[in-house]
N, CA, C and O atoms as a GROMACS GRO file, in nm:
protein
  352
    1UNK      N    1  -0.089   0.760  -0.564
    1UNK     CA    2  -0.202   0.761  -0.473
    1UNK      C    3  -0.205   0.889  -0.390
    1UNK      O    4  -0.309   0.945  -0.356
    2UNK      N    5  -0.061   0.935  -0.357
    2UNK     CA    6  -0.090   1.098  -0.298
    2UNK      C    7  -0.145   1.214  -0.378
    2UNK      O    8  -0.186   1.321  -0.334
    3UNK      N    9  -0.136   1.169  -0.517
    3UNK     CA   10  -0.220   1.284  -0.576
    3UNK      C   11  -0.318   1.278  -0.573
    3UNK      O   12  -0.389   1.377  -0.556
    4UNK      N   13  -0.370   1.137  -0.590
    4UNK     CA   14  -0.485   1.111  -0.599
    4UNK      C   15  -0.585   1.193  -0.459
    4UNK      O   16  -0.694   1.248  -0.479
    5UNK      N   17  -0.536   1.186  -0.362
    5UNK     CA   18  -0.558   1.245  -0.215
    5UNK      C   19  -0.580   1.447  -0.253
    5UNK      O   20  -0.687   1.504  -0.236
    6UNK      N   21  -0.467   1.511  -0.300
    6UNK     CA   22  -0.520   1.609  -0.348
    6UNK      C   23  -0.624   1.615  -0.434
    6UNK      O   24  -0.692   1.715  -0.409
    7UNK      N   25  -0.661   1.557  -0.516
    7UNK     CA   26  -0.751   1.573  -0.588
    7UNK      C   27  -0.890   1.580  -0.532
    7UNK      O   28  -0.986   1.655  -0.548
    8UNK      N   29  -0.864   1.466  -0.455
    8UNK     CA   30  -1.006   1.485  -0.382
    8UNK      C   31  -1.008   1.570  -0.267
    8UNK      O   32  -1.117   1.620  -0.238
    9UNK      N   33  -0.926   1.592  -0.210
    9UNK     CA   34  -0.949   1.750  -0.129
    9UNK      C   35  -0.986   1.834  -0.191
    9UNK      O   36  -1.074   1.899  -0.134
   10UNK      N   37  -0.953   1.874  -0.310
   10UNK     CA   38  -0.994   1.946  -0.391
   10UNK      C   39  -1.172   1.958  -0.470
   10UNK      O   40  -1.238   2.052  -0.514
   11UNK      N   41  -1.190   1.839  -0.458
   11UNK     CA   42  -1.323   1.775  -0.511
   11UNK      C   43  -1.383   1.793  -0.358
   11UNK      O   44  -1.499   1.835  -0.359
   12UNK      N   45  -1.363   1.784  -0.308
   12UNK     CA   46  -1.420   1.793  -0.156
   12UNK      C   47  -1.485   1.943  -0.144
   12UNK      O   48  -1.595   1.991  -0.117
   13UNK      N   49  -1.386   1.980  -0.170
   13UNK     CA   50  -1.399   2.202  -0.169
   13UNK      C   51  -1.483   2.225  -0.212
   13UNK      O   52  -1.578   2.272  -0.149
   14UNK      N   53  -1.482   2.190  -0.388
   14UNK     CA   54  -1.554   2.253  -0.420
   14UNK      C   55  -1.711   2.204  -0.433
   14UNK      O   56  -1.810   2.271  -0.461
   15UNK      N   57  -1.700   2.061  -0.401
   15UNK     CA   58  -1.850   2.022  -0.357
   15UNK      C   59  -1.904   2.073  -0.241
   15UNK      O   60  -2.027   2.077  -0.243
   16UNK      N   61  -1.836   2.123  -0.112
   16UNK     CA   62  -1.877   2.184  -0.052
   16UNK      C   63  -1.908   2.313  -0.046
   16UNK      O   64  -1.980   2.375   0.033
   17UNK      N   65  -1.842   2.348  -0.143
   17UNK     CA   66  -1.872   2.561  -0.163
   17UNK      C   67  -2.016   2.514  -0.252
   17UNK      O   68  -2.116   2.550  -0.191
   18UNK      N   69  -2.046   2.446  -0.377
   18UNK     CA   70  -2.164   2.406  -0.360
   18UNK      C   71  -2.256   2.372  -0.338
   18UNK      O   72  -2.348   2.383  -0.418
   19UNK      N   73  -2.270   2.306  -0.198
   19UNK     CA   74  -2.373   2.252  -0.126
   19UNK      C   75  -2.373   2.382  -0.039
   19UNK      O   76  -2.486   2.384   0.009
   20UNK      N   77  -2.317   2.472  -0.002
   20UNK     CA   78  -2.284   2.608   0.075
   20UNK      C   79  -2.368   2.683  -0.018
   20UNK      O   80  -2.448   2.752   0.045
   21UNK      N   81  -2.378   2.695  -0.137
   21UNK     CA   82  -2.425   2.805  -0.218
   21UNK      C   83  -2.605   2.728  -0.231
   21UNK      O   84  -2.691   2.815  -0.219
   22UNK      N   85  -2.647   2.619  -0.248
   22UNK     CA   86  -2.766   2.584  -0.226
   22UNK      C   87  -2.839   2.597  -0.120
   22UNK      O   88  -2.953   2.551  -0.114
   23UNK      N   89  -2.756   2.688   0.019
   23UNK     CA   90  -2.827   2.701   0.139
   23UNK      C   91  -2.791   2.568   0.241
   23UNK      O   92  -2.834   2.576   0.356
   24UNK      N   93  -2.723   2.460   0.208
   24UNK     CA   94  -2.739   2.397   0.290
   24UNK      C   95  -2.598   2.420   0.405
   24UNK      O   96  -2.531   2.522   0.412
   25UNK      N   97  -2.584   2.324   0.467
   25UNK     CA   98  -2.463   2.363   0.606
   25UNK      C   99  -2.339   2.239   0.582
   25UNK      O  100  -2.343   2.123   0.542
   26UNK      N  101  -2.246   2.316   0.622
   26UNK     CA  102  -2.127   2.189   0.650
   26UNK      C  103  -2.177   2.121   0.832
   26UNK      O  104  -2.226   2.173   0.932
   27UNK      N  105  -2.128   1.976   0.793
   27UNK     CA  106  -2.218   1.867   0.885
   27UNK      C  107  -2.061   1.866   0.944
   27UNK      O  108  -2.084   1.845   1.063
   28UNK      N  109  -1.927   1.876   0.933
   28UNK     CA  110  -1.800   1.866   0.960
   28UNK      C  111  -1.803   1.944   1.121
   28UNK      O  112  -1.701   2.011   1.109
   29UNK      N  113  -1.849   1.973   1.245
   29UNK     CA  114  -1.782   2.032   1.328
   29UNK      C  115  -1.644   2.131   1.290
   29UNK      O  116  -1.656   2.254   1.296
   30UNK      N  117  -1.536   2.079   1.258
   30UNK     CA  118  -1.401   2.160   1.304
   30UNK      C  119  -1.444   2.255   1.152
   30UNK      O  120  -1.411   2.373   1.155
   31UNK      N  121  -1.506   2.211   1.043
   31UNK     CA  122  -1.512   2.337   0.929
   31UNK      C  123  -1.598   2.434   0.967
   31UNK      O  124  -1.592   2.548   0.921
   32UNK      N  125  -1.702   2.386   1.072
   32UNK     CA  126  -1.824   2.507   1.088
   32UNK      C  127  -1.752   2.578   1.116
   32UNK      O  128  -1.731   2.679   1.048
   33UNK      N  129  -1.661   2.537   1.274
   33UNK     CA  130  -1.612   2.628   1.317
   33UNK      C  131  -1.465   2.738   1.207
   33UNK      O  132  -1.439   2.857   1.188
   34UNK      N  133  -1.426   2.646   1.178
   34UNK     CA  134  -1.317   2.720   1.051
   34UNK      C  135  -1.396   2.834   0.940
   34UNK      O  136  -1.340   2.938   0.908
   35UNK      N  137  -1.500   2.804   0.902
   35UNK     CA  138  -1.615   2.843   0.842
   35UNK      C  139  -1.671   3.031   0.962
   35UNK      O  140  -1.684   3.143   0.913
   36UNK      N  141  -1.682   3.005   1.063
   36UNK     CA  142  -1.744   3.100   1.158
   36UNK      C  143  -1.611   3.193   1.203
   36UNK      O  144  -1.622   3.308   1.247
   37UNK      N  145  -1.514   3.140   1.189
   37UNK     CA  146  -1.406   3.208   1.218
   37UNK      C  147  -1.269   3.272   1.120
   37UNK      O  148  -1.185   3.361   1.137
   38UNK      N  149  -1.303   3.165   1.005
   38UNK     CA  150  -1.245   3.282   0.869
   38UNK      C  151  -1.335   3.311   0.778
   38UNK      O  152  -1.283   3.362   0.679
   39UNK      N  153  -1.489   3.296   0.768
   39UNK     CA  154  -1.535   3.330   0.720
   39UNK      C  155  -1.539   3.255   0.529
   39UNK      O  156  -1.544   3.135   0.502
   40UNK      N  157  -1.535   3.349   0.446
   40UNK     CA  158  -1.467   3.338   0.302
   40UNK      C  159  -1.318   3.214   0.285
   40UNK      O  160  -1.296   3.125   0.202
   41UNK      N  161  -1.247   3.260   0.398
   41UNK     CA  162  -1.151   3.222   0.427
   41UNK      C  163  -1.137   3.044   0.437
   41UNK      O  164  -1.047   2.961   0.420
   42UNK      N  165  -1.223   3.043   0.460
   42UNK     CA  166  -1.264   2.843   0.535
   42UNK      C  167  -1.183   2.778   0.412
   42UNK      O  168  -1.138   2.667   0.442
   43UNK      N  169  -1.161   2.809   0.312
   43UNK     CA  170  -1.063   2.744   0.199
   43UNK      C  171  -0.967   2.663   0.279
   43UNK      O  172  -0.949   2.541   0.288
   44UNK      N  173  -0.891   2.801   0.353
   44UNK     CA  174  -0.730   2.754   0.342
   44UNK      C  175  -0.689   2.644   0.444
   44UNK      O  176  -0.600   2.562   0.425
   45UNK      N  177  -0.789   2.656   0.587
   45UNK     CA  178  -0.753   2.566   0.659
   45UNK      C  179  -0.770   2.431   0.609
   45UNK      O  180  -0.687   2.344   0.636
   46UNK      N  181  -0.894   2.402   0.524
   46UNK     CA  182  -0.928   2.284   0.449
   46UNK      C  183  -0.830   2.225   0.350
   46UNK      O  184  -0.788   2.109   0.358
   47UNK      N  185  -0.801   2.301   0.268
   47UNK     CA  186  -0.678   2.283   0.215
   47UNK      C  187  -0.541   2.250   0.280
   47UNK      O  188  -0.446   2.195   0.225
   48UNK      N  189  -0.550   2.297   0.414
   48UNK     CA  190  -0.400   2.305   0.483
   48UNK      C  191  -0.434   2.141   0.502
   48UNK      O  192  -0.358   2.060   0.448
   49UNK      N  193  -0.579   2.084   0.599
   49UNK     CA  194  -0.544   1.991   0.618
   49UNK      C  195  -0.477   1.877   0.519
   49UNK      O  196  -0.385   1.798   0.538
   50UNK      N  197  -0.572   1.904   0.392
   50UNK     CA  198  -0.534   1.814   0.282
   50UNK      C  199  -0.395   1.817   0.229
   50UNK      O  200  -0.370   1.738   0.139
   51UNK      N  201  -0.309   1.889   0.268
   51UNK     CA  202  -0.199   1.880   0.253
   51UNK      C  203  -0.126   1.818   0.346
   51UNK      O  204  -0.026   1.752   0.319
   52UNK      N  205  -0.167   1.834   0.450
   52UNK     CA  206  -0.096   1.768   0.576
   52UNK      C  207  -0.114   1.600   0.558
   52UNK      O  208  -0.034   1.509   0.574
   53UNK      N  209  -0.259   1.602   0.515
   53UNK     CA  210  -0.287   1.450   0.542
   53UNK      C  211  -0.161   1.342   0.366
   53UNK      O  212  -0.123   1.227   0.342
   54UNK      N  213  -0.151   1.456   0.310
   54UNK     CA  214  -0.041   1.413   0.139
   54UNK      C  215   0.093   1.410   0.211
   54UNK      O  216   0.173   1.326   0.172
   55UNK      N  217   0.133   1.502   0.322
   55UNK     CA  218   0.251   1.501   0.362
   55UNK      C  219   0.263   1.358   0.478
   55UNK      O  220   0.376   1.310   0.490
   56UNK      N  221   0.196   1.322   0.525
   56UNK     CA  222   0.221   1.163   0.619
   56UNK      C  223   0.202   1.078   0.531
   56UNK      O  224   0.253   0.967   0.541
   57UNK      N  225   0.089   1.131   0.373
   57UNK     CA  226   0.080   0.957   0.325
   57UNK      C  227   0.234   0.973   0.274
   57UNK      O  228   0.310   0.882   0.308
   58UNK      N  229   0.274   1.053   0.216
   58UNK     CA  230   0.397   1.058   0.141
   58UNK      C  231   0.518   0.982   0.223
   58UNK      O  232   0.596   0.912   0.159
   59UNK      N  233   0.531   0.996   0.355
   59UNK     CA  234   0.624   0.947   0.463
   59UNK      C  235   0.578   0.799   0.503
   59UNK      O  236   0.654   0.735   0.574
   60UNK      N  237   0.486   0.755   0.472
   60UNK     CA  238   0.437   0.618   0.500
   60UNK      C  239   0.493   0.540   0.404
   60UNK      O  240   0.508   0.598   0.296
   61UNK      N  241   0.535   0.401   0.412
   61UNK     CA  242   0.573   0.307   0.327
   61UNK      C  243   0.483   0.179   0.334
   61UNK      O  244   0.526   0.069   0.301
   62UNK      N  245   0.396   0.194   0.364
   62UNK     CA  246   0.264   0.100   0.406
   62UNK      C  247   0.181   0.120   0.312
   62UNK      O  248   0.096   0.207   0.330
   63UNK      N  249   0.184   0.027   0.156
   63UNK     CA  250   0.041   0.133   0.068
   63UNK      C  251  -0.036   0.103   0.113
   63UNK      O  252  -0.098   0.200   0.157
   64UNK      N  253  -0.124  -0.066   0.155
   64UNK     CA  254  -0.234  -0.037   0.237
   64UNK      C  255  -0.300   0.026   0.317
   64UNK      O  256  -0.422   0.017   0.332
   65UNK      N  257  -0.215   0.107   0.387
   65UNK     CA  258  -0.264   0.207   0.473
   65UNK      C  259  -0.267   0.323   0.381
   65UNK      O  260  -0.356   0.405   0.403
   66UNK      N  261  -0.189   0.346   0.285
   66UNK     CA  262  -0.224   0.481   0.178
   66UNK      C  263  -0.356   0.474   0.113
   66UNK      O  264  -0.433   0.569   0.097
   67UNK      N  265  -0.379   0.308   0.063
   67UNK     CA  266  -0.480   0.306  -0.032
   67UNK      C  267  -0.590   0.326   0.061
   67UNK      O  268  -0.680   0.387   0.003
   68UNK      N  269  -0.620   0.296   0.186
   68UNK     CA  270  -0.720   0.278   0.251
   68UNK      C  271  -0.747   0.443   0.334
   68UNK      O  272  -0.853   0.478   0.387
   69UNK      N  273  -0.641   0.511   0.327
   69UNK     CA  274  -0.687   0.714   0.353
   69UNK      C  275  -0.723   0.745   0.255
   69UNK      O  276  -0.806   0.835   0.257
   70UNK      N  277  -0.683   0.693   0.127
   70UNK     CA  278  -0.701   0.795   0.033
   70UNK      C  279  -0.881   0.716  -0.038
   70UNK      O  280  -0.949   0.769  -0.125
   71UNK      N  281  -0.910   0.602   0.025
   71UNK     CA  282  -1.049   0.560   0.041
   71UNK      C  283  -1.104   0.638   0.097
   71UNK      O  284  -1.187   0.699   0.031
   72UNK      N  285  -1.090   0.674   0.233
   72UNK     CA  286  -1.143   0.728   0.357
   72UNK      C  287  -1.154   0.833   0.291
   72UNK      O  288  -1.274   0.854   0.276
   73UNK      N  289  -1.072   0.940   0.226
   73UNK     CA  290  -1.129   1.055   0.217
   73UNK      C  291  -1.242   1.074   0.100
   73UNK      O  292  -1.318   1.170   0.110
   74UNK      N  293  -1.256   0.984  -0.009
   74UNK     CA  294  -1.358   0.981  -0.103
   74UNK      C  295  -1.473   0.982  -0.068
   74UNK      O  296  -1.561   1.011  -0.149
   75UNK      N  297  -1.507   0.945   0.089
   75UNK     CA  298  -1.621   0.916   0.144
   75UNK      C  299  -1.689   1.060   0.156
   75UNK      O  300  -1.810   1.076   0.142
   76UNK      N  301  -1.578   1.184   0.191
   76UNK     CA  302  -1.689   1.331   0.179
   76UNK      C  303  -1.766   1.356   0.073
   76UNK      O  304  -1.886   1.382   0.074
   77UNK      N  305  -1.634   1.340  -0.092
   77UNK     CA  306  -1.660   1.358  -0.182
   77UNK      C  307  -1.790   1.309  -0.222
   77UNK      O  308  -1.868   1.388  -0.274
   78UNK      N  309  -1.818   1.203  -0.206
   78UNK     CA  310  -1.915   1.142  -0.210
   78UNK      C  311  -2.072   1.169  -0.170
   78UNK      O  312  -2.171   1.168  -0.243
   79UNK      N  313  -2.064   1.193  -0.030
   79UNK     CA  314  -2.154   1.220   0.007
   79UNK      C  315  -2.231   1.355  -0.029
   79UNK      O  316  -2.349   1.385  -0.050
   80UNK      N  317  -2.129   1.413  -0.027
   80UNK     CA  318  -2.134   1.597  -0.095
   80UNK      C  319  -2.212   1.552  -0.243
   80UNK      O  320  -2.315   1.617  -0.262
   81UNK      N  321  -2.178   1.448  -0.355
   81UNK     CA  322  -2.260   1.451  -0.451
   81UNK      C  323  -2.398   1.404  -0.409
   81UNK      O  324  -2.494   1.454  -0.468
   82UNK      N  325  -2.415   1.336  -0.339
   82UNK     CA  326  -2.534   1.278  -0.318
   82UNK      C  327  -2.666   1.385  -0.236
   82UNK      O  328  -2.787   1.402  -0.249
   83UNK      N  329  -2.547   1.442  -0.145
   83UNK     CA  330  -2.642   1.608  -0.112
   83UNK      C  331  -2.683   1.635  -0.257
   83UNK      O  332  -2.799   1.616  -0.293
   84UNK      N  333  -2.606   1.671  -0.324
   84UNK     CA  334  -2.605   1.802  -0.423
   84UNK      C  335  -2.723   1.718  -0.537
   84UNK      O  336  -2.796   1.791  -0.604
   85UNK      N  337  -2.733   1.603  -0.549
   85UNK     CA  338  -2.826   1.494  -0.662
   85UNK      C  339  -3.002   1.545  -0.606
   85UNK      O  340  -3.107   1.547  -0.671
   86UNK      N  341  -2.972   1.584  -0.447
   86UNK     CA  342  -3.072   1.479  -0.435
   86UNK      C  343  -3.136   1.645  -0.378
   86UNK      O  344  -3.240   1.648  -0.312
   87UNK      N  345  -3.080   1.742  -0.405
   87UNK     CA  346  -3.136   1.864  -0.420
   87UNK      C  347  -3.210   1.893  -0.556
   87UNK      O  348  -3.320   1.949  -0.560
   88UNK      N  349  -3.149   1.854  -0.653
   88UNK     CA  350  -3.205   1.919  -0.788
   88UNK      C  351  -3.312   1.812  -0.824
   88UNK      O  352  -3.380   1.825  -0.926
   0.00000   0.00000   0.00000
């Protein structure tokens, strides 16, 4: 289930560098700002978090609480397709 968590950080990215390249905006506060302040750069902090958030599920022994972050984060992924559907 912690990979599963990278993966979708990953799926997260790059649905968002796509919804970025159609003109539209990240709705996230802390990425605008990550976004306005590294620029190109906005990758790595995004990535940093998603690693951070693999490094506590990894230390947790609670899967319900694993299965239910690694829910929580599908919810960007998600929405990011539904931007991106409901453009074309």
């Amino acid at each position: 289930m912690v990979l599963s968590c990278l993966l979708l950080g990953y799926a997260d990215l790059v649905t968002t560098d796509e919804i970025l390249h159609l003109g539209l905006g990240e709705l996230n506060p802390f990425m605008q700002l990550a976004q306005a302040w590294f620029g190109v750069w906005w990758l790595v902090p995004k990535l940093g978090l998603t690693f951070v958030v693999m490094w506590l599920l990894w230390r947790s022994n609670n899967v319900y609480n694993i299965a239910l972050v690694v829910a929580f984060c599908s919810t960007p992924v998600l929405n990011n397709l539904l931007l991106i559907a409901g453009t074309n």
